[in-house]
C-alpha positions in Angstrom: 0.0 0.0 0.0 0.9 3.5 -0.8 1.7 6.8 1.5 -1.9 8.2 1.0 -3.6 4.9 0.1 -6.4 3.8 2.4 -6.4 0.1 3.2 -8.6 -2.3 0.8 -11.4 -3.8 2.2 -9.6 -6.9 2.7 -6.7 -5.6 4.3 -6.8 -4.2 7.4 -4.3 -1.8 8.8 -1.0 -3.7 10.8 -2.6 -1.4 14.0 -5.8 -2.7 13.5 -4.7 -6.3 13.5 -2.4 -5.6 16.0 -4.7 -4.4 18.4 -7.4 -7.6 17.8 -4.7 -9.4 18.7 -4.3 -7.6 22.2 -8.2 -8.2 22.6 -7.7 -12.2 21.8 -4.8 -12.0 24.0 -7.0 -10.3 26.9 -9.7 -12.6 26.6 -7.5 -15.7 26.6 -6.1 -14.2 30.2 -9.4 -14.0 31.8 -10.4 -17.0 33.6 -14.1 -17.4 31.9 -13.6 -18.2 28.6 -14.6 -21.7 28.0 -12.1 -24.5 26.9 -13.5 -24.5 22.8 -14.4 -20.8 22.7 -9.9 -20.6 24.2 -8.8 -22.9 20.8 -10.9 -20.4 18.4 -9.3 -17.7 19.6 -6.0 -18.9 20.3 -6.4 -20.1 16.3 -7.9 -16.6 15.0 -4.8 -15.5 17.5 -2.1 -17.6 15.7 -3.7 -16.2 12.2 -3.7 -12.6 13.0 0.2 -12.9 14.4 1.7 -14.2 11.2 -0.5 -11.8 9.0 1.2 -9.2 11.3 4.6 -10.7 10.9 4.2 -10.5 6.9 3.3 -7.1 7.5 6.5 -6.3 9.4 8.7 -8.5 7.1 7.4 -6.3 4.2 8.1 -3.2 5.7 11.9 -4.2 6.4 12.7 -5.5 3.0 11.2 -2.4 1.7 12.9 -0.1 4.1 16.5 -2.3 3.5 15.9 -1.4 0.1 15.5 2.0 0.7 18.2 2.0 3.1 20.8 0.3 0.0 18.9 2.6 -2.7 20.4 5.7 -0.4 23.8 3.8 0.1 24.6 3.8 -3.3 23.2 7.1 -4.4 25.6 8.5 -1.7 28.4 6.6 -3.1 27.7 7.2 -6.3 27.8 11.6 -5.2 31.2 11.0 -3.6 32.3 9.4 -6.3 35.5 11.7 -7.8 34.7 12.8 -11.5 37.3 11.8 -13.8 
């Protein structure tokens, strides 16, 4: 997604996901939450947690790139002209 681009229907925002995860997570501390009703959610849990891994894997490469894309412009300034 694009600076400026609003998140497609199907893809929620890394915060959004983020912070279902701290509900899940909440819900799975308290003491009330039946044994079957624990599994789904620790499931939906484990689903949202590697969507949000992708998400932060995607943003590294893309900011390594970045990072290398800068590297060599800089080289490429210091560079002596011949």
């Amino acid at each position: 997604m694009k600076k400026g681009e609003e998140p497609r229907k199907n893809e929620e925002s890394f915060e959004a996901r983020l912070s279902e995860l701290e509900q899940i997570v909440a819900k799975l501390e308290s003491d009330d939450v039946p044994l079957e009703d624990a599994i789904s959610l620790y499931e939906k849990g484990m689903t949202i947690h590697k969507s949000c891994e992708k998400i932060l894997a995607d943003a590294k490469l893309r900011i390594e790139k970045l990072s290398q894309a800068s590297l060599a412009q800089n080289s490429s300034d210091a560079a002596p002209a011949k």
